[in-house]
Each structure stands twice: as C-alpha cells, then as structure tokens.
FIKOLZA-1660 file (N, C-alpha, C; in steps of 0.1 Angstrom, whole numbers, plus 5000, padded with zeros to 4 digits):
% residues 233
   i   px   py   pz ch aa at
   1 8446 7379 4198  A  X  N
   1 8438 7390 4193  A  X CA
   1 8435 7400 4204  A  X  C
   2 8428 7395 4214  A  X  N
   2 8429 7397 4228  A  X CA
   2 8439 7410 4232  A  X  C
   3 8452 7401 4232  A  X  N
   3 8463 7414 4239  A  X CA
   3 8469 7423 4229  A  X  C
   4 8465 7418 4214  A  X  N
   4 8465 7432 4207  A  X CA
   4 8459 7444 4206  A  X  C
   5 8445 7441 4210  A  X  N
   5 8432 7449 4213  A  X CA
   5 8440 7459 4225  A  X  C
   6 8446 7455 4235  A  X  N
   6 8451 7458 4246  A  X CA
   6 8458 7466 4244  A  X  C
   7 8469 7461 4239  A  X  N
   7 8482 7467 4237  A  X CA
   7 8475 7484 4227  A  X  C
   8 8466 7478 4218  A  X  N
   8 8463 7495 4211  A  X CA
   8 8459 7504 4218  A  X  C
   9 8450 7496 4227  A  X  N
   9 8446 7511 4236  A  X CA
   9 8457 7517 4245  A  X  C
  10 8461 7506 4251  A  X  N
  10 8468 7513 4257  A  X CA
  10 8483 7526 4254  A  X  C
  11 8484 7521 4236  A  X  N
  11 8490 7530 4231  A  X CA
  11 8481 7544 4227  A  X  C
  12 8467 7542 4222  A  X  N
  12 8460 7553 4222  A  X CA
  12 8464 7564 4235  A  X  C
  13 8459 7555 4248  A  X  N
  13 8457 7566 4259  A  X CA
  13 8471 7574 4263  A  X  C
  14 8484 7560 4257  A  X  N
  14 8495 7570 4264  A  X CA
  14 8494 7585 4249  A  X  C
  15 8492 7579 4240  A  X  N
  15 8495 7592 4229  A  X CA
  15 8488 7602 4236  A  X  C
  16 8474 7602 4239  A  X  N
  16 8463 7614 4242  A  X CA
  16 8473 7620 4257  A  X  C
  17 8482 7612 4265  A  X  N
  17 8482 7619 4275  A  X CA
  17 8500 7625 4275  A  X  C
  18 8503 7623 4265  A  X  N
  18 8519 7628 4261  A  X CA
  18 8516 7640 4257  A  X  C
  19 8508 7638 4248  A  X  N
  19 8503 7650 4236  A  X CA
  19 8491 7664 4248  A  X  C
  20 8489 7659 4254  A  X  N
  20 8484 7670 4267  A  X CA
  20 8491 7672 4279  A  X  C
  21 8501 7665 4279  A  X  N
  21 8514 7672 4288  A  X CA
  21 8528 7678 4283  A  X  C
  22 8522 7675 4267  A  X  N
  22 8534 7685 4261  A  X CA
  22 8527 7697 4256  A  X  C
  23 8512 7700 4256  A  X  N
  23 8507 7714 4250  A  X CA
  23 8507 7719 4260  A  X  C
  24 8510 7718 4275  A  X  N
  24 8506 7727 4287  A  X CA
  24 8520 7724 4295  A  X  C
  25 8529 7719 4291  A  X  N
  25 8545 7719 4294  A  X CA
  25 8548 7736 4294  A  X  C
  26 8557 7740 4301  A  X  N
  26 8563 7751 4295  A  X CA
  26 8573 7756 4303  A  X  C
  27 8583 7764 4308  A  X  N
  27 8592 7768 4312  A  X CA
  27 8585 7772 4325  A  X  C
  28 8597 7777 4329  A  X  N
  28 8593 7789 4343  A  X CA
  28 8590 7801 4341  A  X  C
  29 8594 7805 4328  A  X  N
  29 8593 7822 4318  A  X CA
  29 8594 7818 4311  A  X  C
  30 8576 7829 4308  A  X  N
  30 8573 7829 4297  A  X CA
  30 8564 7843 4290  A  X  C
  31 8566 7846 4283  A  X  N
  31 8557 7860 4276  A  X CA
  31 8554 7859 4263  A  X  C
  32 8543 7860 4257  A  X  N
  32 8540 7860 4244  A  X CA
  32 8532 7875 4241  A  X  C
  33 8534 7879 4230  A  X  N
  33 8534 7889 4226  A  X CA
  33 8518 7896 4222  A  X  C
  34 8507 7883 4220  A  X  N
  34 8494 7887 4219  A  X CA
  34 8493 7889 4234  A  X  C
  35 8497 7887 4242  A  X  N
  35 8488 7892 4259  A  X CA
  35 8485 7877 4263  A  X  C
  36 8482 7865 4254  A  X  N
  36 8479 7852 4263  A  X CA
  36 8488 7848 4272  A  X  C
  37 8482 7839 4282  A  X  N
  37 8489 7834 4293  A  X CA
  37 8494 7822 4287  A  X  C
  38 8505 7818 4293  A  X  N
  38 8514 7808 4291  A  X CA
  38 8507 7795 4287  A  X  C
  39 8500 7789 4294  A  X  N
  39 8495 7779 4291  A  X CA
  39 8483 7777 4276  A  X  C
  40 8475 7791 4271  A  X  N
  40 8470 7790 4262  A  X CA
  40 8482 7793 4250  A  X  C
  41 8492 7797 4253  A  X  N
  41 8500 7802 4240  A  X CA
  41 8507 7788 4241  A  X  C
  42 8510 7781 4251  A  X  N
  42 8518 7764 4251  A  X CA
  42 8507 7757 4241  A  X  C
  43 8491 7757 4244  A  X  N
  43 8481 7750 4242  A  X CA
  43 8478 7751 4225  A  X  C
  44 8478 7760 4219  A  X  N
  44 8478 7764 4208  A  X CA
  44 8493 7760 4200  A  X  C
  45 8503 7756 4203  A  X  N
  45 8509 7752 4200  A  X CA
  45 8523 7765 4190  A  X  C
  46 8514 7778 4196  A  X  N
  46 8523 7792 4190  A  X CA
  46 8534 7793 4194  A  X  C
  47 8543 7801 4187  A  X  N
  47 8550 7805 4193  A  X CA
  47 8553 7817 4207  A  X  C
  48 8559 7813 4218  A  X  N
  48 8563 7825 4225  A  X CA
  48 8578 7827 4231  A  X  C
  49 8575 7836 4240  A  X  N
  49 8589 7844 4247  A  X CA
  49 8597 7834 4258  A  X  C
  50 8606 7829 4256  A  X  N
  50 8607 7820 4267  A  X CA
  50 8620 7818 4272  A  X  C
  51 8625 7830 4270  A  X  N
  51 8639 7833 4274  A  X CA
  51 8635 7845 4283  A  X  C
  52 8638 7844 4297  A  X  N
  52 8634 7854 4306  A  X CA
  52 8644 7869 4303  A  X  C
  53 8648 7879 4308  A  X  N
  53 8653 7893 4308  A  X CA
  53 8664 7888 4314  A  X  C
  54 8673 7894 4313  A  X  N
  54 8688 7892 4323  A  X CA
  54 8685 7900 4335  A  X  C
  55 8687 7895 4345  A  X  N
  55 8684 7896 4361  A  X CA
  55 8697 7912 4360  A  X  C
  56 8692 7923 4368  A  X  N
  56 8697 7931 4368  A  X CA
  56 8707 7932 4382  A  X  C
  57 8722 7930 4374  A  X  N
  57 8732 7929 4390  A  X CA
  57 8741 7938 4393  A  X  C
  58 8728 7941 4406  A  X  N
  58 8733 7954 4412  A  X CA
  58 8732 7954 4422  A  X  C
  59 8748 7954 4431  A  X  N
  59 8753 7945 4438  A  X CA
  59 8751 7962 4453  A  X  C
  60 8755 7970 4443  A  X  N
  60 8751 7987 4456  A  X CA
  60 8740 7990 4453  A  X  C
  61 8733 7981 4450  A  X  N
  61 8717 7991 4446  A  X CA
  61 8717 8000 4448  A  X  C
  62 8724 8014 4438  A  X  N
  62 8723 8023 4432  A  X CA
  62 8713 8025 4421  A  X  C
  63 8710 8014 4414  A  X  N
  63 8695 8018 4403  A  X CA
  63 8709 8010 4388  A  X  C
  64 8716 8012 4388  A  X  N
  64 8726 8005 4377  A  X CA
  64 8734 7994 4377  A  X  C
  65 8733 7988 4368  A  X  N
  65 8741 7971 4370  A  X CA
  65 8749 7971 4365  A  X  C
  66 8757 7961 4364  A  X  N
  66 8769 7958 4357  A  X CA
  66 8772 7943 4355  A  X  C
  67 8769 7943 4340  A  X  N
  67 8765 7950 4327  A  X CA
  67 8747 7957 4328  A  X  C
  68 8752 7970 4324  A  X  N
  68 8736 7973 4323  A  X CA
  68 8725 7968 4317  A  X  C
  69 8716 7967 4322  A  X  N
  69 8704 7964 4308  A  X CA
  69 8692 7971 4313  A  X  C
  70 8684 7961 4305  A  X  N
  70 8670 7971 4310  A  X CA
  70 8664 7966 4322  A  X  C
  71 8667 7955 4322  A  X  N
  71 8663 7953 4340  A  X CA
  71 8661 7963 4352  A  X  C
  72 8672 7971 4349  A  X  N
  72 8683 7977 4361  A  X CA
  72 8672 7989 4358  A  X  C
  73 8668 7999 4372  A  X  N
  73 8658 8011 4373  A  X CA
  73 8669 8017 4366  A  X  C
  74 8681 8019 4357  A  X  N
  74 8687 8026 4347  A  X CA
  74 8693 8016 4342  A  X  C
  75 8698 8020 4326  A  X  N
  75 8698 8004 4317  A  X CA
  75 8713 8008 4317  A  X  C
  76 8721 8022 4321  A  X  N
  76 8740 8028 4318  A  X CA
  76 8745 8015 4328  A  X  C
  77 8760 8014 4325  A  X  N
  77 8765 8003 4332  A  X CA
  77 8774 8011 4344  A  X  C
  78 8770 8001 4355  A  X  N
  78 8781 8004 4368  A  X CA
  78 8800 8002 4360  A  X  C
  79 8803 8013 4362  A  X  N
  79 8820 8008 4362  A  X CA
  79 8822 8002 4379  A  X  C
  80 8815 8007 4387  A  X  N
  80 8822 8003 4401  A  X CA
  80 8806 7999 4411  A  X  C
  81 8804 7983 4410  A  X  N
  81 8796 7981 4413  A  X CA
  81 8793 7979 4429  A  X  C
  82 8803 7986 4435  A  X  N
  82 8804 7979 4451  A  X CA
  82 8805 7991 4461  A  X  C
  83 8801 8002 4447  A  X  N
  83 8805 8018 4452  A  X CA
  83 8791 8027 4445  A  X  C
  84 8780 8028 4457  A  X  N
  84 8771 8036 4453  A  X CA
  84 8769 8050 4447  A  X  C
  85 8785 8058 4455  A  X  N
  85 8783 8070 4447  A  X CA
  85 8787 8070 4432  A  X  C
  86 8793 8059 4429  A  X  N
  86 8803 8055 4415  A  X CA
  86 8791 8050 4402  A  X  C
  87 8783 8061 4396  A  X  N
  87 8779 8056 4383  A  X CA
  87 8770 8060 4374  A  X  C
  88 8772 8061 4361  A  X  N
  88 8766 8071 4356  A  X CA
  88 8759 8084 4358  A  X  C
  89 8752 8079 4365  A  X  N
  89 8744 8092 4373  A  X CA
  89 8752 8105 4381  A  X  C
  90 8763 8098 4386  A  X  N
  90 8768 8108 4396  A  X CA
  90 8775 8117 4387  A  X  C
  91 8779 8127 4396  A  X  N
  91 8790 8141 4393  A  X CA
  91 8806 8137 4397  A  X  C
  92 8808 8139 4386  A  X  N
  92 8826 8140 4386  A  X CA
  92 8832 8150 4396  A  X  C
  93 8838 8139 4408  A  X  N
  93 8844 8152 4418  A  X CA
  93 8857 8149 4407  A  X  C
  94 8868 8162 4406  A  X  N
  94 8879 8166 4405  A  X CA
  94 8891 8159 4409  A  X  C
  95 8889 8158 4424  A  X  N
  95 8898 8159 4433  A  X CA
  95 8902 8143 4438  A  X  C
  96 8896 8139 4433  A  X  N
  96 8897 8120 4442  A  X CA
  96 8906 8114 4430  A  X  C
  97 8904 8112 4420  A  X  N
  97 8914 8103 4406  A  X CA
  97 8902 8092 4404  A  X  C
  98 8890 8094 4405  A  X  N
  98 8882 8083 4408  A  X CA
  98 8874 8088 4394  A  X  C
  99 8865 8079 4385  A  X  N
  99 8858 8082 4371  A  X CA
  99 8847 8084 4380  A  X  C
 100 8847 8091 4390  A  X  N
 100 8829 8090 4392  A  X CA
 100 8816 8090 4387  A  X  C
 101 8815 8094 4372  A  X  N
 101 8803 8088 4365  A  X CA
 101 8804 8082 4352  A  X  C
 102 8816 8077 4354  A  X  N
 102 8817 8060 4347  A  X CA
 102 8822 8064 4332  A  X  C
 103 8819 8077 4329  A  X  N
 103 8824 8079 4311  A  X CA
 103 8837 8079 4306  A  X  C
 104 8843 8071 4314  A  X  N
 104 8859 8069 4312  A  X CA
 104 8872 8083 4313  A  X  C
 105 8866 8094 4320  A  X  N
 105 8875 8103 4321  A  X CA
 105 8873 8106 4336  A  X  C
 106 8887 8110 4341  A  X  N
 106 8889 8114 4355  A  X CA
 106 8895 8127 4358  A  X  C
 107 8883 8134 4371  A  X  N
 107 8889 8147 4373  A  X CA
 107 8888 8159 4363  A  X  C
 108 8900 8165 4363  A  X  N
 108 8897 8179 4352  A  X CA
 108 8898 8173 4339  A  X  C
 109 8894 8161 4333  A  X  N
 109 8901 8154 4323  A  X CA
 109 8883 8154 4315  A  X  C
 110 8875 8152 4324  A  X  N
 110 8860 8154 4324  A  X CA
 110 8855 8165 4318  A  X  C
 111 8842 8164 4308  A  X  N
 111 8837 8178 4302  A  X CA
 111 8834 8183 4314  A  X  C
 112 8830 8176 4323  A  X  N
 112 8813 8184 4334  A  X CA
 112 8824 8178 4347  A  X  C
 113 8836 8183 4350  A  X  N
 113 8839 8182 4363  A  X CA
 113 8835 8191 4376  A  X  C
 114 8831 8184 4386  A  X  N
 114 8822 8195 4395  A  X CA
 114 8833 8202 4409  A  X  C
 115 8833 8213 4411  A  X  N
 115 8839 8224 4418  A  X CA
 115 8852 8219 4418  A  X  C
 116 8860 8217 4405  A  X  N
 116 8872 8218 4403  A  X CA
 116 8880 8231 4402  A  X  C
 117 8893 8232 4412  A  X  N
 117 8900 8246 4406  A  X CA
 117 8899 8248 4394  A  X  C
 118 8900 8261 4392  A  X  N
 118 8906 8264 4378  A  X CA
 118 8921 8265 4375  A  X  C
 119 8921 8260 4364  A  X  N
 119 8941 8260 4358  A  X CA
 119 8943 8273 4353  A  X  C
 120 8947 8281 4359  A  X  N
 120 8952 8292 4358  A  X CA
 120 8964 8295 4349  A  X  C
 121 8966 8297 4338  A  X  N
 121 8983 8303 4334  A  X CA
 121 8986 8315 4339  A  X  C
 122 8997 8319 4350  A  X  N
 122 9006 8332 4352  A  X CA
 122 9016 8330 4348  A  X  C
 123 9021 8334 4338  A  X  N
 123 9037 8334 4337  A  X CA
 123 9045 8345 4345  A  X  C
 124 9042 8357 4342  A  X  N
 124 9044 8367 4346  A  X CA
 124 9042 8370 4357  A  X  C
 125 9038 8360 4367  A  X  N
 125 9038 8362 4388  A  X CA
 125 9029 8375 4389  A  X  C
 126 9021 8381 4384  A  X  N
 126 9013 8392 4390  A  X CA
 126 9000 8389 4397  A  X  C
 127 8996 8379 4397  A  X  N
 127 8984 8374 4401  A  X CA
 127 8972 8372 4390  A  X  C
 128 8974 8381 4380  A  X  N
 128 8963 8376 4369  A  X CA
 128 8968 8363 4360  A  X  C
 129 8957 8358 4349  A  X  N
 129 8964 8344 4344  A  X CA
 129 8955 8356 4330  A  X  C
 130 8959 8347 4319  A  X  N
 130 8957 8343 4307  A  X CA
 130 8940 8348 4299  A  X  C
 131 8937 8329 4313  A  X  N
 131 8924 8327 4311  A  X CA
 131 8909 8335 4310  A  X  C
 132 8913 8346 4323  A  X  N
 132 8903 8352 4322  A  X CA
 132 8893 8348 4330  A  X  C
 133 8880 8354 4337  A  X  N
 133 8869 8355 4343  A  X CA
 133 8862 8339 4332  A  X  C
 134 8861 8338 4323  A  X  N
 134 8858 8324 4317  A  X CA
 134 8860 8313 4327  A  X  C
 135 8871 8316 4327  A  X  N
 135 8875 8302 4329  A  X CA
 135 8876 8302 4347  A  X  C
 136 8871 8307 4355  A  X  N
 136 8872 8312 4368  A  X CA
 136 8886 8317 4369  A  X  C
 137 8895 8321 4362  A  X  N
 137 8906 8327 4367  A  X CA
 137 8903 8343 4369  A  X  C
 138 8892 8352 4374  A  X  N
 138 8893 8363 4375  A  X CA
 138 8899 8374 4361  A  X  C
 139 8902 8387 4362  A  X  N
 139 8899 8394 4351  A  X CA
 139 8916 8389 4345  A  X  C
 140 8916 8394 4335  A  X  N
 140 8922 8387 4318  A  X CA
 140 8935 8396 4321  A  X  C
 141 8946 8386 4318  A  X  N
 141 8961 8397 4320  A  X CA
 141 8962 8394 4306  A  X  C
 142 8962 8407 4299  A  X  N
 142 8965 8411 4285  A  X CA
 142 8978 8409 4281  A  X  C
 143 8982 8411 4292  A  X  N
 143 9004 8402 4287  A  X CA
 143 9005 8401 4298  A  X  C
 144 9007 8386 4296  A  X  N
 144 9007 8380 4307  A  X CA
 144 9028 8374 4303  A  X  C
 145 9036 8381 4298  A  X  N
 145 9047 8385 4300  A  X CA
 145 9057 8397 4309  A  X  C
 146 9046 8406 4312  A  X  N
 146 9052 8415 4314  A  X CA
 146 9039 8419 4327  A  X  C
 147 9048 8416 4343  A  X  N
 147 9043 8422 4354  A  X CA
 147 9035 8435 4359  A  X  C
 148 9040 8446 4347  A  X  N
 148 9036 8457 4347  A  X CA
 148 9024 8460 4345  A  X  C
 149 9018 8447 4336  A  X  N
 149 9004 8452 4328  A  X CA
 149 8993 8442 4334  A  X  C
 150 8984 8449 4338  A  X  N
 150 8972 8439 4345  A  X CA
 150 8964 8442 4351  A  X  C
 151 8951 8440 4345  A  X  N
 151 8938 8447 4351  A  X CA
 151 8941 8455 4368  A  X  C
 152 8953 8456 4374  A  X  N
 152 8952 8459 4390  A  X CA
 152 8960 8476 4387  A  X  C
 153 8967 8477 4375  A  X  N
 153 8977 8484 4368  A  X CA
 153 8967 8497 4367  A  X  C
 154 8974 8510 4370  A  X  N
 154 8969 8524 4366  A  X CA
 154 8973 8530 4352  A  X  C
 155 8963 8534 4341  A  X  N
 155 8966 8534 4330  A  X CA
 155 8980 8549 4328  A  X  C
 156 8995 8543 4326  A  X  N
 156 8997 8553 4316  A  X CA
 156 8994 8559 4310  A  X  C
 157 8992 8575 4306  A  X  N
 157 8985 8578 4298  A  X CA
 157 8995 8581 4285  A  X  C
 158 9010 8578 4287  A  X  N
 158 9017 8584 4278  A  X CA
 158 9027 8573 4270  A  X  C
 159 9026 8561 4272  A  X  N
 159 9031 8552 4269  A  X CA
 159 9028 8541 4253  A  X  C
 160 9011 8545 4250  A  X  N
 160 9008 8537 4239  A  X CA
 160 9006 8522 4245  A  X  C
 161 9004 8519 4257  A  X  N
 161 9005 8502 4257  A  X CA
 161 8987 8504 4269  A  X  C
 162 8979 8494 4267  A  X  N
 162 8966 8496 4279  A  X CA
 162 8973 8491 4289  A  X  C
 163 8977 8495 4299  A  X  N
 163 8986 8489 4311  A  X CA
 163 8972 8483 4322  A  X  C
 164 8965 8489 4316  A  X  N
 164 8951 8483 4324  A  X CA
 164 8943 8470 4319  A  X  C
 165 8946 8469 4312  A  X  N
 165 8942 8456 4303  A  X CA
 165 8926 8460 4299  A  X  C
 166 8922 8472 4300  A  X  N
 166 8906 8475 4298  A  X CA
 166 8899 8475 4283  A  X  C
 167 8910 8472 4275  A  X  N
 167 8912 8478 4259  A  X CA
 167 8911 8497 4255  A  X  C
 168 8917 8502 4265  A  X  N
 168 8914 8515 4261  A  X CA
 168 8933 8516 4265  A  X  C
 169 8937 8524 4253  A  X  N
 169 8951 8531 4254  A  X CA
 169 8954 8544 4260  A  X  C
 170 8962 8551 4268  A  X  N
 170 8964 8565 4270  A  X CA
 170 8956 8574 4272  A  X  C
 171 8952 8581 4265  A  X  N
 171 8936 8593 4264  A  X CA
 171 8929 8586 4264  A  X  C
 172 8927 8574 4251  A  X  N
 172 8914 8568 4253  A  X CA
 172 8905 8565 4266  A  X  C
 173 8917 8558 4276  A  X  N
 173 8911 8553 4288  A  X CA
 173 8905 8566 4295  A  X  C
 174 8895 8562 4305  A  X  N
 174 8886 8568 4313  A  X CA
 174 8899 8575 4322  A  X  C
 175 8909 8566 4322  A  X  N
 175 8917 8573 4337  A  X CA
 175 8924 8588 4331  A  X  C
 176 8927 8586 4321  A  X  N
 176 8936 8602 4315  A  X CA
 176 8926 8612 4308  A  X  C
 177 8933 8622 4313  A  X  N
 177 8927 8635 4307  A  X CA
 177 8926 8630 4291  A  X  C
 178 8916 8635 4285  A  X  N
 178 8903 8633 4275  A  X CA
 178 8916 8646 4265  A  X  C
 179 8920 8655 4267  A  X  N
 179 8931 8663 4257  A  X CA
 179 8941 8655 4259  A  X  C
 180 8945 8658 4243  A  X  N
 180 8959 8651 4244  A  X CA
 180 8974 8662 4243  A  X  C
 181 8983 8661 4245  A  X  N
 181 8995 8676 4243  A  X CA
 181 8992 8680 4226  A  X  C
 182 8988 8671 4217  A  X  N
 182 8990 8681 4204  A  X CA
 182 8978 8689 4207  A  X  C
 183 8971 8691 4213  A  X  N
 183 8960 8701 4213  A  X CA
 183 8960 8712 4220  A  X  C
 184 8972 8712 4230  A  X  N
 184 8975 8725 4233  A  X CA
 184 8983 8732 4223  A  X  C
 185 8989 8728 4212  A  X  N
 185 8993 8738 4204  A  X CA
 185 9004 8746 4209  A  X  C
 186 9008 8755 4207  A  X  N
 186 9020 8762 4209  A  X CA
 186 9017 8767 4223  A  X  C
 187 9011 8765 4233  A  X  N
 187 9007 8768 4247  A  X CA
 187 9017 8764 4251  A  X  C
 188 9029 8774 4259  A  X  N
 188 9042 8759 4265  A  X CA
 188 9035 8763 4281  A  X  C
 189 9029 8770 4287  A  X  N
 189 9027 8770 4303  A  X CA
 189 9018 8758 4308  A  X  C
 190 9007 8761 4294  A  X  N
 190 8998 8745 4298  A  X CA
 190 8999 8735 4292  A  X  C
 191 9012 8734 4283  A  X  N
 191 9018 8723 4283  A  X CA
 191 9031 8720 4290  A  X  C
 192 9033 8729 4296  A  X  N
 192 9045 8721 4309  A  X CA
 192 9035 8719 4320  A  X  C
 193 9025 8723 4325  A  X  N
 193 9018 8720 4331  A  X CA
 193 9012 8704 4333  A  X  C
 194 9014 8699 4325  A  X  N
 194 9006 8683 4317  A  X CA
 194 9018 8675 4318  A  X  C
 195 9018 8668 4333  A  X  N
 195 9027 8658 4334  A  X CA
 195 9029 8648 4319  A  X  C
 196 9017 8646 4314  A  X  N
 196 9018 8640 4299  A  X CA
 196 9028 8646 4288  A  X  C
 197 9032 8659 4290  A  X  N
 197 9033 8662 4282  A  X CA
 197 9049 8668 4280  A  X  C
 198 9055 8674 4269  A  X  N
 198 9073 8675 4267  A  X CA
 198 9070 8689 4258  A  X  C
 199 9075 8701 4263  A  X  N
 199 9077 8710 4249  A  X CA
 199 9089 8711 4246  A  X  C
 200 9091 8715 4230  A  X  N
 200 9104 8720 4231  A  X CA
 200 9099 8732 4223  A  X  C
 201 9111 8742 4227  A  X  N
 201 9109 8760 4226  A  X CA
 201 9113 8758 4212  A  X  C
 202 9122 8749 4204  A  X  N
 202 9130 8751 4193  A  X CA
 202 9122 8749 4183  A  X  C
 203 9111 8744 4182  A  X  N
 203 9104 8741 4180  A  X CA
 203 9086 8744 4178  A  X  C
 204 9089 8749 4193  A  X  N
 204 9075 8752 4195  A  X CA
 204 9057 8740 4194  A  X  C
 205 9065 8731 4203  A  X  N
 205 9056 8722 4200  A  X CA
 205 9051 8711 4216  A  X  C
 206 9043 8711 4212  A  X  N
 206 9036 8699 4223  A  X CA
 206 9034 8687 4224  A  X  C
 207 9041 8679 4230  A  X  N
 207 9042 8665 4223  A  X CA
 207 9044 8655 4235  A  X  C
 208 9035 8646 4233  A  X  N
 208 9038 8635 4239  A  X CA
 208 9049 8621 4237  A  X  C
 209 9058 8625 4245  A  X  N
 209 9070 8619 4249  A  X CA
 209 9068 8604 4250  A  X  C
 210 9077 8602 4243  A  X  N
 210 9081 8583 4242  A  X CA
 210 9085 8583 4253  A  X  C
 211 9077 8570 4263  A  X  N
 211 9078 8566 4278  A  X CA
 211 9086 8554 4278  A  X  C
 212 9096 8551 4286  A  X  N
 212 9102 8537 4279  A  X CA
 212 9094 8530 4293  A  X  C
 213 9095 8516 4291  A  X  N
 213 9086 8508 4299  A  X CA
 213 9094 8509 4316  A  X  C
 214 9107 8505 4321  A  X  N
 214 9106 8514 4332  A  X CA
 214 9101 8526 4339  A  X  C
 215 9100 8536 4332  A  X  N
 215 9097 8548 4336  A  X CA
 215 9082 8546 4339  A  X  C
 216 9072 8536 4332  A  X  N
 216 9061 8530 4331  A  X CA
 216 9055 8528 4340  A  X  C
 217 9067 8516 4345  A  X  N
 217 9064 8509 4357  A  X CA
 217 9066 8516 4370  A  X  C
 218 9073 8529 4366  A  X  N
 218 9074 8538 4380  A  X CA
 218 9063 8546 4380  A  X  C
 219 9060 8550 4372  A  X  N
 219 9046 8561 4373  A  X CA
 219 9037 8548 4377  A  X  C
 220 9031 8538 4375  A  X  N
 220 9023 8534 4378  A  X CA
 220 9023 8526 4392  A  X  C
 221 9031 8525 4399  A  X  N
 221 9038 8519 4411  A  X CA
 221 9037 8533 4420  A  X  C
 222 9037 8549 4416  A  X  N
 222 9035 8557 4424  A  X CA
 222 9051 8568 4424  A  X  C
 223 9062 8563 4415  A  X  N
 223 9076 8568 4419  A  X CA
 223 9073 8578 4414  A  X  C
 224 9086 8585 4413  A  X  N
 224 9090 8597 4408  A  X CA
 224 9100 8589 4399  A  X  C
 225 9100 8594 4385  A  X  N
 225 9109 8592 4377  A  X CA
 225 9119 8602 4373  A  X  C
 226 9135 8600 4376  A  X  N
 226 9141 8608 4373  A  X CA
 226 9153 8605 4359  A  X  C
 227 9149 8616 4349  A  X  N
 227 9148 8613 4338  A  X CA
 227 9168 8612 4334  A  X  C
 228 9175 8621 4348  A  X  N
 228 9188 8624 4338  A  X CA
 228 9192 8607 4347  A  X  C
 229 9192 8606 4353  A  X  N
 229 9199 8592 4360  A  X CA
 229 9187 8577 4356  A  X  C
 230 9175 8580 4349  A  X  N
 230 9172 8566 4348  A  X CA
 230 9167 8560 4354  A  X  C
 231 9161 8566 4369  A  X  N
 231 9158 8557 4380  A  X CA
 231 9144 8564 4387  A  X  C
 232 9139 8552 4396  A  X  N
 232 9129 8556 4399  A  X CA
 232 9129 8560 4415  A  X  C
 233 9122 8566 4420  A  X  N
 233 9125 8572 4433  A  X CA
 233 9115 8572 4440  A  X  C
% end
C-alpha cells in the first residue's frame, strides 16, 4: 500500500512539472499578435507566431536580397546579388548589355534607359533623321528621301515643295518675297525682274514656272541654273 502511495505522488509531481515546462517551452521566435511576450502567450496556452521572417540575403548589401522580401531595407529582388550597382533601384546604363535595374530589359531595350544615343534614321545622308528634336535626333527632315530637303536647306520659293522643312511652301515661307508673279499682272519689266518669275509676251502673263527638282537643288546650293543645257554652274 506503502509503495503505491509512493508511486502516485510521485506521478502527481512529474505531471505538475511536465505540464509547467510545456506552458513556458517555446521556440527561439516568437511573436503574437496581442503585444504579449512569449512566455505569457506559451503560458496561456494561445495561439502565436512562431515561424520567424526569412533572413534577408544580401550578399552586396545594397538594401535588396535575393529573393526579396520584407526583411531586406527594400522587399524588389536582386537579379545580381554580388553586384551593388545591379538592382532595382539603379538606372539602366545603355552601353554595358548589363539589366542594370533588374526589370528584365537591357540597354535601349529599357523604357527609362539613361544617357543613351539616340537611333537616329537618315536615309538620305544629309545629316537630319526622321525622328526629330523628340527623340534627341535634332530638327525633323521632312523627306528624309531626298538630300535636297532639310531643315539646313534655303526655301525655293518657286518649286511647291518646303525645301526647309519649316511647314511653309514658296511665298508662304518667311524667306520669299510675300507677292507672288500672278500679282504683277501684265507688268513684264517687274516681272522679268522676279527671279521667281517667267513672262510670256504671247500671252501677256506672269507666272510662276514649274521648277524641276535639279534646278532646285542648284538654286539652293547657290548655282546658277542654265536652263538651255540643264545644268548647274
């Protein structure tokens, strides 16, 4: 009777002292969401947080890991974790073939690439492109077929085409006389006088002469055009 008396207590005390090393048991991390400390939220027997954050590995301590999370002083992920200027944060140089800020495009391939040339289209070898002052290629070649025509170009005034690329044609443009030959009218002295201008006596008329595009390119180059041989001088 004796060692049964024995035997119970001594099962009593181990129960009381299991049951008090398992309410105050608890991890190495731990967070519970009322604000108590680990041991009162163990002790109460509640639930808590007991899966720590993922350790943030960032191997160039740049502020980004890889894989990101919230750990990291930025949660975007390193593509290139062994390379501080390499990651989200940074600016896409152009010139290297390198993703410098990680969003999977390289160089001019990038919305926001930084002090990249600009791609210029010339077809036409004059020095203007396509693109235009937009696109840093300087002012806009309105035919960018034809050498002749390009914001550098002096406007014909007798031709019908903006050889200046200004959007103003012939008269219109600032560079030519503001009259045009039909408004001298039957005047032939001040309309031979008007390099712009052609009379004929049979006629009696003042008129501006169809320019063919060589003759174009000689008046605005500075030649003399001579009209019975075709050539510029």
């Amino acid at each position: 009777m004796k060692n049964k008396i024995l035997i119970f207590v001594f099962m009593a005390v181990g129960a009381v002292m299991l049951s008090t090393t398992s309410g105050f048991s608890r991890p190495s991390f731990c967070d519970d969401p009322q604000g108590r400390d680990c041991a009162q939220c163990h002790a109460d027997e509640s639930s808590c947080i007991t899966t720590p954050p993922p350790a943030c590995n960032d191997t160039d301590k740049d502020g980004y890991g890889n894989p990101g999370n919230s750990s990291c002083a930025n949660s975007g992920t390193d593509c290139n974790d062994s390379d501080a200027s390499i990651n989200p944060g940074a600016v896409e140089i152009c010139t290297d073939g390198i993703d410098n800020d990680c969003d999977g495009y390289i160089d001019q391939a990038d919305s926001n690439p930084y002090n990249c040339p600009a791609d210029c289209t010339d077809f036409d070898e004059d020095g203007f492109s396509i693109e235009g002052v937009a696109a840093g290629c300087g002012p806009e070649d309105c035919d960018d077929s034809d050498a002749s025509i390009n914001p550098d170009i002096t406007e014909v005034c007798t031709d019908g085409i903006d050889n200046d690329c200004d959007g103003n044609i012939d008269s219109a443009d600032s560079n030519c006389p503001a009259d045009s030959c039909a408004d001298y009218g039957t005047d032939r002295n001040r309309c031979k006088a008007d390099p712009r201008c052609s009379w004929s006596g049979k006629n009696k008329e003042c008129t501006e002469p169809v320019v063919s595009a060589a003759q174009s390119q000689c008046d605005a180059t500075g030649g003399r055009w001579n009209k019975k041989k075709g050539t510029c001088r």
